[in-house]
C-alpha positions as CSV (number, residue, x, y, z in Angstrom):
1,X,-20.3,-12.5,-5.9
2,X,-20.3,-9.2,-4.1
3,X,-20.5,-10.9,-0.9
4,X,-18.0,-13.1,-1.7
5,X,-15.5,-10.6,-2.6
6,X,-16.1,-9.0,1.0
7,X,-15.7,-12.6,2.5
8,X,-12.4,-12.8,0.7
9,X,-11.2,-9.5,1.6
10,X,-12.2,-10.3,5.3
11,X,-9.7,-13.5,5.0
12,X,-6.6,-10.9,4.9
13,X,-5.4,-10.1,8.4
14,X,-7.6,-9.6,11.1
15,X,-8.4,-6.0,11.7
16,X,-6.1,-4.0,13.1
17,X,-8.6,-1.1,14.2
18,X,-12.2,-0.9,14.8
19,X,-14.7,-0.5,12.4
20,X,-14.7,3.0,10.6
21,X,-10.7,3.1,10.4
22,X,-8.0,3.2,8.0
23,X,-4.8,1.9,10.1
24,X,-2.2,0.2,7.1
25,X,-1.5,1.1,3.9
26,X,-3.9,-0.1,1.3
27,X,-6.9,0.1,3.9
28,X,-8.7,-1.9,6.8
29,X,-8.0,-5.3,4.8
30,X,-5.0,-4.2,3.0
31,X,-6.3,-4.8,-0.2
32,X,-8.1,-1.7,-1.8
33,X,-11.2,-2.1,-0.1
34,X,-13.4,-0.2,1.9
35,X,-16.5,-1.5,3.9
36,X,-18.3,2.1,4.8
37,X,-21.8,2.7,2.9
38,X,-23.7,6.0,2.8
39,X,-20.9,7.8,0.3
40,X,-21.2,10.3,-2.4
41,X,-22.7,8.7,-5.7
42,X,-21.0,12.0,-7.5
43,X,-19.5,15.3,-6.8
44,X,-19.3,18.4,-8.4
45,X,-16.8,19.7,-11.1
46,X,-14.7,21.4,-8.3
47,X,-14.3,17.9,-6.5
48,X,-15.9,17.1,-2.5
49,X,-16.2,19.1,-0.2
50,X,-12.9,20.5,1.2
51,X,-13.2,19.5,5.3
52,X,-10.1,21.1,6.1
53,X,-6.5,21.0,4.7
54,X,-2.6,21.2,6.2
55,X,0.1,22.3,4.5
56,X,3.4,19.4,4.5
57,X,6.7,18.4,3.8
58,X,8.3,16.2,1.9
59,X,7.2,12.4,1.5
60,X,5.0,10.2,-0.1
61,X,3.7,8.5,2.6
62,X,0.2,8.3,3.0
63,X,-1.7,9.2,6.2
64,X,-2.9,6.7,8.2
65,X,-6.9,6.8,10.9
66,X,-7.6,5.0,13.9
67,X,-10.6,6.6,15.6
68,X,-9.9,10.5,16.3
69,X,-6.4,10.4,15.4
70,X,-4.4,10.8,12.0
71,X,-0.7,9.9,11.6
72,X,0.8,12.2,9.0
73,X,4.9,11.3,8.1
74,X,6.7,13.9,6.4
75,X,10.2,15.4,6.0
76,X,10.4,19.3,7.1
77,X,13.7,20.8,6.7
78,X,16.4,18.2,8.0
79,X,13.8,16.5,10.6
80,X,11.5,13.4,10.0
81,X,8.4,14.0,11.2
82,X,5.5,12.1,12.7
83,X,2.0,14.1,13.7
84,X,-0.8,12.7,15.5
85,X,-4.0,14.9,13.9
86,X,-7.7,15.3,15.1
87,X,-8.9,13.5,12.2
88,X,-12.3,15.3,11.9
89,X,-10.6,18.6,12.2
90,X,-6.9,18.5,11.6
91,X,-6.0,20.2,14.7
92,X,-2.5,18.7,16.1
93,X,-2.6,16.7,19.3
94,X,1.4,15.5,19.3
95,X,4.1,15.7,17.1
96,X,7.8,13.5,17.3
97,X,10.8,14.2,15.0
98,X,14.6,12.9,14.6
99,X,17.4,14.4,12.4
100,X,18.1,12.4,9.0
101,X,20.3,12.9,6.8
102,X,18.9,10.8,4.1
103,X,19.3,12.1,0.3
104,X,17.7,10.3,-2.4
105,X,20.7,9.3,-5.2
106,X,18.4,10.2,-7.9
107,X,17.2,13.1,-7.3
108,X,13.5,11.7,-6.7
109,X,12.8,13.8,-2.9
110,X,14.4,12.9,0.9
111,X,10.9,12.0,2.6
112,X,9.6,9.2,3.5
113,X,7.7,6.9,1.4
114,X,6.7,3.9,3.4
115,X,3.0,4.6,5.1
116,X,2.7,4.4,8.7
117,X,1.0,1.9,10.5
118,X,-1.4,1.8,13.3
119,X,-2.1,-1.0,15.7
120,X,-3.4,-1.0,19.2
121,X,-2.0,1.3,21.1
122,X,1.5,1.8,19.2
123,X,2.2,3.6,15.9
124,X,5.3,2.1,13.7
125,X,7.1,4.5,11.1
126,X,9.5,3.1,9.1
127,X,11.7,6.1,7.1
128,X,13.8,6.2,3.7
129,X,16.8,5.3,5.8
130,X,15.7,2.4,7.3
131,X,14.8,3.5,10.7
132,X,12.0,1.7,12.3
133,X,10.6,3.6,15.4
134,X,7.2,2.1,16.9
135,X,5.6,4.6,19.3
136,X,2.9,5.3,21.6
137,X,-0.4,6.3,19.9
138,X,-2.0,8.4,22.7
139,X,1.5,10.7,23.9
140,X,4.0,10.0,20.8
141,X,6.5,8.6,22.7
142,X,8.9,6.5,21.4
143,X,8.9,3.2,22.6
144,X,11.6,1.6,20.6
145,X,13.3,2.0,17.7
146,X,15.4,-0.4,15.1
147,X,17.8,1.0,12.4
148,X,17.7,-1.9,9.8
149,X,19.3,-0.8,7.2
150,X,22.7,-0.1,9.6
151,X,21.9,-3.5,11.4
152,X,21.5,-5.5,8.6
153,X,24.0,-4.2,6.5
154,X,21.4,-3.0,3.6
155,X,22.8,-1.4,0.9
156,X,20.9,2.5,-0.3
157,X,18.5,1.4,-3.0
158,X,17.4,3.0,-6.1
159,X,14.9,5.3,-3.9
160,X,15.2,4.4,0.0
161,X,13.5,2.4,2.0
162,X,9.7,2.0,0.8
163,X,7.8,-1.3,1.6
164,X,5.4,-0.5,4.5
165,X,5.3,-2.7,7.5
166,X,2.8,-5.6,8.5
167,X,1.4,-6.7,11.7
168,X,0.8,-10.5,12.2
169,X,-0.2,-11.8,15.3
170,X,2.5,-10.5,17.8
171,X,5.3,-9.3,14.8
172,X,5.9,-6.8,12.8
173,X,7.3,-8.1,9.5
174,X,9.2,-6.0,7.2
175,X,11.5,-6.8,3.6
176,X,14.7,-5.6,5.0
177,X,16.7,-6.7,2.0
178,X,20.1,-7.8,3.9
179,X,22.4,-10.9,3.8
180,X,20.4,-14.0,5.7
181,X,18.0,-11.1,6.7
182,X,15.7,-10.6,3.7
183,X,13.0,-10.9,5.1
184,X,12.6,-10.2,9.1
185,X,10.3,-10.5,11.8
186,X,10.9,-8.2,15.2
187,X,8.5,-8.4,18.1
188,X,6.2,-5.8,17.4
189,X,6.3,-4.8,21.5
190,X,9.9,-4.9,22.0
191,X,11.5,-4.2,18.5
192,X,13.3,-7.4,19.5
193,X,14.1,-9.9,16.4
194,X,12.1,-13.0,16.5
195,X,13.2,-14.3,13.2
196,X,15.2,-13.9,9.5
197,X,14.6,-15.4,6.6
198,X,15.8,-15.3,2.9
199,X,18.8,-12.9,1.6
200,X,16.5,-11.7,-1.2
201,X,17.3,-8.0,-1.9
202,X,14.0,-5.6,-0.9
203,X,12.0,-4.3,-3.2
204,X,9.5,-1.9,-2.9
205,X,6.2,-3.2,-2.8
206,X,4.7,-4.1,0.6
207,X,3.5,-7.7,2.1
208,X,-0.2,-9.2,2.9
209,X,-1.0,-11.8,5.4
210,X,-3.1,-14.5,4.3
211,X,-5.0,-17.3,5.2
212,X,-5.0,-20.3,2.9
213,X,-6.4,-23.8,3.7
214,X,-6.8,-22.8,7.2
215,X,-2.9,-21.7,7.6
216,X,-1.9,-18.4,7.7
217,X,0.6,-17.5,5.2
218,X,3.1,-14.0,4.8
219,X,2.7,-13.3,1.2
220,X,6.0,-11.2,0.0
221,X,6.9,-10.3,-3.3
222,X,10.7,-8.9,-3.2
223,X,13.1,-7.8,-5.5
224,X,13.4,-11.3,-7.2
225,X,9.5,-12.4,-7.1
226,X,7.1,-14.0,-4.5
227,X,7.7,-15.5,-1.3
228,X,5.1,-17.1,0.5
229,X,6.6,-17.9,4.4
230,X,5.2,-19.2,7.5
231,X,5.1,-16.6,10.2
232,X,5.9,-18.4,13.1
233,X,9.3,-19.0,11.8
234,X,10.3,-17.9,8.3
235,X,10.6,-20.6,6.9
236,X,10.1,-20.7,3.2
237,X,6.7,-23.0,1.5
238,X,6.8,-21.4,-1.8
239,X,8.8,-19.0,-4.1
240,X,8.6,-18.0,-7.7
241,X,11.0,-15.5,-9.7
242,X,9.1,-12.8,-11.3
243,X,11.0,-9.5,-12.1
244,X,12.5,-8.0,-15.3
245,X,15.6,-9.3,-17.0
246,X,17.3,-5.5,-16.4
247,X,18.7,-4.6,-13.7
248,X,17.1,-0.9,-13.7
249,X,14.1,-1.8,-12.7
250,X,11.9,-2.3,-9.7
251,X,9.1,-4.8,-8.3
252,X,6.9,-1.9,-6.2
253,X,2.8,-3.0,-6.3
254,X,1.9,-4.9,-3.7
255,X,0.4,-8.3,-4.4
256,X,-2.9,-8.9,-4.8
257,X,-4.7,-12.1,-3.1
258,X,-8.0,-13.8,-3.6
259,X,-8.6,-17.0,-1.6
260,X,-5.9,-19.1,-2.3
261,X,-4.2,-17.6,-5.3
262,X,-2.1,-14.7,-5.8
263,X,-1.6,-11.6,-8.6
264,X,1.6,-10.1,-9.3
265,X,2.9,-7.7,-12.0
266,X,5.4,-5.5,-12.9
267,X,6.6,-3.5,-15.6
268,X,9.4,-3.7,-17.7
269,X,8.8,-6.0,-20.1
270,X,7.7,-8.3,-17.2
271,X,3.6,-8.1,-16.4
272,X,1.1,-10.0,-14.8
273,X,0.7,-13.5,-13.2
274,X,-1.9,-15.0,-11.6
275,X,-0.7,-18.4,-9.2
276,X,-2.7,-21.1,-7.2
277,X,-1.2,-21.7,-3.7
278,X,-1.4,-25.4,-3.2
279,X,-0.2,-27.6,-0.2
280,X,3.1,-28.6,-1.9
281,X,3.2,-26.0,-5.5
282,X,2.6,-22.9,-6.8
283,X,0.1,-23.4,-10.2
284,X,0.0,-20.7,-13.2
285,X,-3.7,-20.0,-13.8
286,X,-2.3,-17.4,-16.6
287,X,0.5,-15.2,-17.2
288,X,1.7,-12.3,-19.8
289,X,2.8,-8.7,-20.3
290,X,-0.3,-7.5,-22.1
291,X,-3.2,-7.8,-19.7
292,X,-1.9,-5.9,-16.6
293,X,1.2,-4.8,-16.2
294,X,1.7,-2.2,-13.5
295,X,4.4,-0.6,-12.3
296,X,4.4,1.7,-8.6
297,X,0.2,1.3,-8.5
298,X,-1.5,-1.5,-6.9
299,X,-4.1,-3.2,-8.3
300,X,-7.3,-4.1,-6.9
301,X,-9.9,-7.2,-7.2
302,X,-13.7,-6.9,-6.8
303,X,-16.1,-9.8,-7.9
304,X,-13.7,-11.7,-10.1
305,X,-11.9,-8.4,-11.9
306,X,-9.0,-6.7,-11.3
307,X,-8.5,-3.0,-12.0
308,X,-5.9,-1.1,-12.4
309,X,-2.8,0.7,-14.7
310,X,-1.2,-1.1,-17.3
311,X,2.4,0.6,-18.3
312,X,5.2,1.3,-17.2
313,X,4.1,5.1,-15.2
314,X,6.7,7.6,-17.0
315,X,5.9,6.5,-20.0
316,X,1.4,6.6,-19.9
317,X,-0.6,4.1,-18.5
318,X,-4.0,2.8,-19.2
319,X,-7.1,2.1,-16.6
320,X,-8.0,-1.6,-17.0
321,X,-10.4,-3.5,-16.3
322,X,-9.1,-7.5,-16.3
323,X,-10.6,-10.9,-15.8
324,X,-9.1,-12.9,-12.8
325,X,-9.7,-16.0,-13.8
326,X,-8.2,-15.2,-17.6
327,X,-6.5,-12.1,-18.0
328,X,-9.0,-10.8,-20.6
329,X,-9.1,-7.4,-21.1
330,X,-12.8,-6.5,-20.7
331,X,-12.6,-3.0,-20.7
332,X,-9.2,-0.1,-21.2
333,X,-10.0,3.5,-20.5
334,X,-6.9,6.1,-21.7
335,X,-6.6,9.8,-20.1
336,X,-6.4,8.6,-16.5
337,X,-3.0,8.6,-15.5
338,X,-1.4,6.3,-13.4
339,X,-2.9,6.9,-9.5
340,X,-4.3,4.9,-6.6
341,X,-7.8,3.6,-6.4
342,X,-10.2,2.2,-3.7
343,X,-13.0,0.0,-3.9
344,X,-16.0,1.1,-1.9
345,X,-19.9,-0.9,-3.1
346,X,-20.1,-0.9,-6.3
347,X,-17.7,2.1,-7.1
348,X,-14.0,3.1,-7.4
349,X,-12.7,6.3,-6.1
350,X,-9.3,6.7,-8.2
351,X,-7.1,9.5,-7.7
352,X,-4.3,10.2,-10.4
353,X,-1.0,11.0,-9.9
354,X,-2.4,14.4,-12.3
355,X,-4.1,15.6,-9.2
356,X,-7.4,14.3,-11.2
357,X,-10.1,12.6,-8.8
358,X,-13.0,10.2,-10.4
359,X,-15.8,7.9,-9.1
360,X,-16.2,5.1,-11.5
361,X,-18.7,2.1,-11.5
362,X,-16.3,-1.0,-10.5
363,X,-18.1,-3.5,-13.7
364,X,-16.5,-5.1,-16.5
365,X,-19.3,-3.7,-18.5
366,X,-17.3,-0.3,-19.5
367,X,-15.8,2.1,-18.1
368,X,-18.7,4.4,-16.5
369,X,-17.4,7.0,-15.2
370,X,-19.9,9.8,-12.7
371,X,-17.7,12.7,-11.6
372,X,-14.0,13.8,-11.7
373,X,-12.2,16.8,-10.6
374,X,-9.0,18.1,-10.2
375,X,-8.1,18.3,-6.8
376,X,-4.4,18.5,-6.1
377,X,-1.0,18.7,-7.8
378,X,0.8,15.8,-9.6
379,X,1.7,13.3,-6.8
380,X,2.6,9.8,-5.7
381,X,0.6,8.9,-2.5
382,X,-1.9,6.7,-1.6
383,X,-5.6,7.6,-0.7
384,X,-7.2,6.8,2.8
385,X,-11.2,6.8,3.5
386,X,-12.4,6.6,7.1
387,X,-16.0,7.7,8.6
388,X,-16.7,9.2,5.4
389,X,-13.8,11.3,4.8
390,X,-11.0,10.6,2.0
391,X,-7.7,12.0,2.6
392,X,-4.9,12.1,0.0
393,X,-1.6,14.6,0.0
394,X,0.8,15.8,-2.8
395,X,4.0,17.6,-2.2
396,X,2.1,21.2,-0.8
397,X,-0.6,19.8,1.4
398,X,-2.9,17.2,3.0
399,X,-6.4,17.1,1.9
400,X,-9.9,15.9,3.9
401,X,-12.8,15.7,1.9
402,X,-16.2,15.0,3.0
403,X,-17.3,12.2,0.9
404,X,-20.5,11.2,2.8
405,X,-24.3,11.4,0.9
């Protein structure tokens, strides 16, 4: 089984780096899963080893490694921000910034939230306003840039733009959210638009690229529910409405894909659904509101369980260990806030959004926990691990930790 949870993860995109990196948000594979061995089995009470450490701005975009360089996205004074770090050391090799004058309508912070992404030699950001710049990895020069949200006529959403972007073949595909332009795909060279598809509002959970019976497949899950397109044009082969009946409310994990069937969830009186992706339908292997129903946090699978954080975030959340196939509950642990998580062997690296860092055993067997420590503020970010070094940021500073045996 453990095998064949790599296999599966492998199925994903093809890798966007080399082997040792951690280019897109939600890893190599963008699923929550990490291939490096030779990690800490446990740490002490005070947490890893700090490596080094940089103080940021606003944001809660995570950082982003490909080889010796870090991409860090963060809002300092009136300026978005890119940096290009030495990723060993933190030591800045470039830097590029623009004026925004983006302002959340809630209240909720101005920086970015979408997470960079890294592939060949080009960098793409994509900011709370909208603004899509791609730019060159090794100088930071910009080499295009896109402002969707003013192109496509996108209305300001509850929190600005947050779904990070996807490479496929030679697109970069992105939820824009406007009329006959839900869904777009530019040329990820030129910027240029390729094609549009779907006026589905965006939401804020990002897409996966899949292969299923030998096709590939753009798996999206938008404001209203899932979307599964074909990339070479669009065009839609399956949908499915899954959201809550309110209107204040958001769809924000990312789906979660095993072989040829999909997980989604929400909160709100909404949770989880597991469908089979057939030639012509979309089958229900199981859905309901009391197995998993997450909210910002995305879930992850490993040897036929999901894990992650059942409840809506604001209001206490539980860590959850679920069966794919059923959506049994095999295991709930309580005191572990809501957080991100990665699966690495046999273990999870979890980070709450407390600040709280724990290595647990990834079975359905219990919860089985070996170290935690608090290690940052309270926070919203997403974790990265590369060459044996996790990274993770709140709203003061950017942690590297040296996680290797």
């Amino acid at each position: 089984m453990r095998r064949m949870s790599a296999i599966l993860g492998c199925m994903l995109l093809p890798l966007i780096g080399v082997a040792g990196d951690w280019p897109q948000f939600l890893g190599p594979t963008r699923n929550n899963l990490c291939p490096e061995t030779g990690l800490l089995a446990s740490f002490p009470a005070r947490g890893p080893k700090v490596l080094w450490e940089k103080t940021v701005g606003e944001g809660y975009s995570a950082p982003v490694i490909a080889g010796d360089r870090l991409i860090l996205f963060h809002r300092v004074g009136k300026k978005d921000l890119v940096e290009c770090l030495d990723a060993a050391t933190g030591k800045p090799k470039w830097s590029f910034e623009y004026e925004t004058e983006y302002e959340d309508r809630l209240g909720k912070g101005n920086g970015p939230r979408s997470t960079p992404l890294i592939s060949g030699k080009h960098v793409y950001t994509l900011a709370a306003d909208g603004r899509l710049h791609c730019l060159d990895l090794e100088t930071g020069k910009k080499v295009w840039v896109r402002a969707l949200n003013d192109e496509y006529g996108v209305a300001q959403g509850y929190f600005g733009v947050a779904t990070s972007p996807l490479i496929e073949g030679d697109l970069i595909v992105l939820n824009v959210g406007g009329k006959n332009a839900g869904i777009v795909a530019l040329n990820k060279d030129t910027g240029k638009e390729v094609w549009k598809s779907t006026s589905d509002p965006a939401s804020y959970s990002s897409p996966s690229a899949v292969t299923v019976g030998g096709d590939r497949r753009l798996i999206f899950f938008t404001r209203s529910g899932l979307f599964i397109l074909d990339p070479a044009d669009g065009k839609v082969l399956h949908s499915k409405r899954w959201r809550a009946r309110i209107e204040a409310s958001v769809n924000a994990s990312a789906p979660v894909v095993v072989g040829d069937e999909v997980f989604l969830s929400a909160s709100y009186n909404t949770g989880g659904i597991v469908l089979k992706v057939k030639k012509d339908a979309l089958e229900e292997i199981w859905s309901n509101d009391t197995s998993l129903s997450t909210h910002y946090s995305t879930s992850v699978h490993h040897d036929g369980y999901l894990y992650g954080f059942h409840g809506r975030q604001e209001q206490g959340t539980e860590f959850r260990c679920v069966e794919w196939k059923t959506g049994k509950v095999r295991w709930r642990k309580e005191g572990l806030s809501c957080g991100a998580l990665i699966v690495v062997g046999d273990r999870m690296i979890v980070l709450s959004e407390d600040g709280e860092l724990a290595l647990v055993d990834a079975t359905p067997e219990g919860y089985k926990e070996r170290a935690r420590a608090k290690v940052l503020n309270s926070f919203r970010s997403h974790l990265a691990l590369s060459n044996g070094r996790l990274y993770a940021r709140d709203e003061k500073k950017l942690v590297c930790w040296d996680f290797k045996k």
